[in-house]
N, C-alpha and C positions, 0 to 999 in steps of 0.2 A: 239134301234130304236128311230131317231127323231121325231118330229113330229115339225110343223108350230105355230106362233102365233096364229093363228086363229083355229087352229083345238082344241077343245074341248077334255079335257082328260076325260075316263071312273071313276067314282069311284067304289066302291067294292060295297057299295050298289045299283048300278045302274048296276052290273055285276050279282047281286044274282035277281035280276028281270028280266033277260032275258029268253024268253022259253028254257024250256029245248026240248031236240028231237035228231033230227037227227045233230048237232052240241054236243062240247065238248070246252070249253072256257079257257084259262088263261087271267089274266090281268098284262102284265108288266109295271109298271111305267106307270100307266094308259092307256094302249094301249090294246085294244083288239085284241086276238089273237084265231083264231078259226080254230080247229083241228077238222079233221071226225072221228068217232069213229071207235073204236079199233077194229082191226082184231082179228078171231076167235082163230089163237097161242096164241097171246098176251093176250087178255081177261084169257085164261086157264092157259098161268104163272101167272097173278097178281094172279089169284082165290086161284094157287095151295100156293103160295108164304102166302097169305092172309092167308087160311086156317092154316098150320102150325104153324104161329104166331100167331091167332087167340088162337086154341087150347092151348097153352104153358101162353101166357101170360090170360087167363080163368083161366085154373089149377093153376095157380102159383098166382093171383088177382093181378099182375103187374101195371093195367091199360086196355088202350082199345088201339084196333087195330082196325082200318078203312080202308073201303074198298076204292077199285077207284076212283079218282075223287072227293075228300073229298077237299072241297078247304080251303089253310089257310094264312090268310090276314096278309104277310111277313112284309109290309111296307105301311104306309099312305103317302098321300100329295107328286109325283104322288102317289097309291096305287098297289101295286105291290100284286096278289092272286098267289098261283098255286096249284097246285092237282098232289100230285104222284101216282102212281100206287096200293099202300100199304103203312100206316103209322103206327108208334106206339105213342102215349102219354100215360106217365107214370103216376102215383098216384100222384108223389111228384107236377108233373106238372099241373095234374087238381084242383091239391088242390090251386094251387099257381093262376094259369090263371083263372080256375071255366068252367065250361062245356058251351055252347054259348046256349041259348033257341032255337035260331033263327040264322043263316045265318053262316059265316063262324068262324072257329077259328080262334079267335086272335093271329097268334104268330107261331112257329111251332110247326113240331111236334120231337118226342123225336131221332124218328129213319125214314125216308124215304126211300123209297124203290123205283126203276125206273126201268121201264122190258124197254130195249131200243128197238125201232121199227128201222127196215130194212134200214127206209129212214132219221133215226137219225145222223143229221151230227156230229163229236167229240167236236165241237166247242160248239154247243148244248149243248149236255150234260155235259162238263164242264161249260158254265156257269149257269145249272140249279143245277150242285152239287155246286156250288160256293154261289149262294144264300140260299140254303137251310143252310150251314155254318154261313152264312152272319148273319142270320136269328134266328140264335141260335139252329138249328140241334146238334146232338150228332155224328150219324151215318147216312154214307148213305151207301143204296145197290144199286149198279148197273148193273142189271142181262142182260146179253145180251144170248139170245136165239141159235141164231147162232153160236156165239164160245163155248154155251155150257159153259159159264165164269159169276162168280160174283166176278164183284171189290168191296171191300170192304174199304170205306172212313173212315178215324178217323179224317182227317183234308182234305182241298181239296189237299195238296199235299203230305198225309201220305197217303196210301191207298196199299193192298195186293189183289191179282188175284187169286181166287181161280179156280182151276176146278173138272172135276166129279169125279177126285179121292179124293179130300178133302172134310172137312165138315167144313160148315158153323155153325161160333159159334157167340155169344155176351155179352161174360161174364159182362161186365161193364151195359148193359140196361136190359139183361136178363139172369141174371144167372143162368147159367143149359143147356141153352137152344142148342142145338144139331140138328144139317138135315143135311145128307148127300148131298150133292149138286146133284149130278146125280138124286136125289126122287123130283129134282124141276125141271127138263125137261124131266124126264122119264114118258110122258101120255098115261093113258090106252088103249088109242083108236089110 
């Protein structure tokens, strides 16, 4: 997105000052960009997806998994933030970057995660797995609800499609780690 001489870019600390509520924010290249919040499927895949990472990477002392909307500051000068769905940063990484007291992480994160919504256009999503690469990502996942499918990125254009008959693995960020695909859109209710 362009923007005019005259129009003023956001920076990342003047994007962590805004109310939170009934908006959801990114900032690309200093542009703000405001999303409605997440529908109640979507909300219950980040959760279910969250969860099982959460647990695995806990037990194993991996690192930390973050929830929703965790925003992490890609790029300065414009400043480019965004928030996926679910993310991992690893030990090696917190030791290297250090935990932020305050406002977003510096950098990315190790593994991103993206439940794609309904009115996701592919153009989108590829260029938001493309920055997260850009950006120093390892892995990205990108579950879409609908097909019932997670793409699974090593680069933006290595990437394997799994579906409910396969399992989802990540030997190289978490080793061991194992979920049947079909146990990440199979909801109780």
């Amino acid at each position: 997105m362009s923007t005019t001489a005259t129009e003023k870019l956001m920076t990342a600390d003047e994007l962590l000052r805004l109310p939170s509520g009934e908006f959801r924010y990114e900032l690309l290249d200093g542009v703000l960009h405001t999303m409605s919040p997440a529908g109640f499927s979507h909300g219950a895949h980040c959760s279910t997806i969250g969860m099982f990472l959460a647990l695995f990477v806990r037990q194993h002392r991996l690192g930390i998994v973050l929830g929703a909307e965790t925003g992490y500051l890609l790029r300065r000068n414009p400043d480019t933030v965004r928030a996926p769905d679910a993310s991992f940063v690893s030990t090696a990484t917190l030791n290297r970057v250090g935990r932020p007291a305050r406002g977003f992480f510096v950098g990315a994160p190790d593994l991103a995660v993206e439940v794609l919504s309904p009115d996701d256009r592919p153009a989108y999503i590829d260029e938001k797995t493309r920055d997260w690469f850009a950006a120093g990502t390892q892995v990205v996942w990108n579950i879409d609800p609908r097909q019932k499918t997670i793409t699974v990125y090593r680069t933006p254009d290595d990437f394997q499609v799994l579906t409910e008959a396969d399992t989802l693995e990540e030997a190289t960020l978490l080793p061991g780690f194992e979920c049947p695909v079909r146990d990440i859109f199979d909801q109780p209710i």
